[in-house]
C-alpha positions, 0 to 999 in steps of 0.5 A, spaced: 388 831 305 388 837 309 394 836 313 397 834 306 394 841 303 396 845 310 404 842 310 405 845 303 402 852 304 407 852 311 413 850 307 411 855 303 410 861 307 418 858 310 421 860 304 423 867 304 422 872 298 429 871 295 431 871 287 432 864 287 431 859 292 424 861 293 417 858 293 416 858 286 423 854 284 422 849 289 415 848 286 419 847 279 423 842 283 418 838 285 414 839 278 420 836 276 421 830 281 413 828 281 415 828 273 421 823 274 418 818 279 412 818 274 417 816 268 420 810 273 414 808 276 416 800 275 422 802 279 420 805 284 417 800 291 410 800 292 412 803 299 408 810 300 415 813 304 419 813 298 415 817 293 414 823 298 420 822 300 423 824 294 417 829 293 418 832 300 425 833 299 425 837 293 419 841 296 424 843 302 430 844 300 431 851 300 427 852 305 428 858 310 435 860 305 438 866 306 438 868 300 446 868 299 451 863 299 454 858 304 460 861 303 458 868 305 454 865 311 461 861 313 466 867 312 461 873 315 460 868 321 452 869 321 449 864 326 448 859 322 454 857 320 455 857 327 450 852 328 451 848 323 460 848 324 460 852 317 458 845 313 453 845 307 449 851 313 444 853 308 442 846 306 442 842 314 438 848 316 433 847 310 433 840 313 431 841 320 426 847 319 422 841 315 423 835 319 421 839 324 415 842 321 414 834 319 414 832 326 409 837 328 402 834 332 399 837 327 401 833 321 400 827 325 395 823 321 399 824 315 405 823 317 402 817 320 400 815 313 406 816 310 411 813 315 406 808 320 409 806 327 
């Protein structure tokens, strides 16, 4: 539970202090999906990975956003849209700021927990 509550306020303190794609909106989004995921329950497969697969996810998708559309990144050609080969920049970059984080040493009992080897 402590490398669970460690997790969510490092993904939180990730998110830059944009107008939009910020913590507080990721918190709704997350609201959101734990609300849907509970109204579903009997669809959803008892293996843990699944519901904080969807649950993660809706915590990190904007994670590290710039604060400015895709397309603004592309046509300035800021860095991330020279990594990421002008394709959905904002969103793979939220996706590896995340994984990566995930895959720290320092989530491993949870992730062990989630995802058993």
């Amino acid at each position: 539970l402590d490398e669970l509550n460690h997790l969510v306020r490092t993904v939180a303190a990730l998110y830059r202090p944009n107008a939009f794609h910020n913590f507080e909106h990721a918190s709704h989004v997350t609201m959101a999906v734990v609300k849907l995921l509970s109204r579903v329950g009997q669809g959803v497969p008892s293996d843990p990975l699944i519901p904080f697969a969807c649950v993660f996810s809706a915590m990190v998708h904007d994670v590290d956003h710039p604060g400015v559309p895709n397309h603004t990144l592309v046509h300035e050609n800021a860095p991330l849209a020279q990594v990421y080969q002008s394709r959905s920049v904002a969103e793979q970059n939220s996706f590896d700021v995340a994984w990566n984080l995930f895959l720290e040493s320092r989530f491993d009992h949870l992730r062990h927990a989630v995802c058993p080897p």
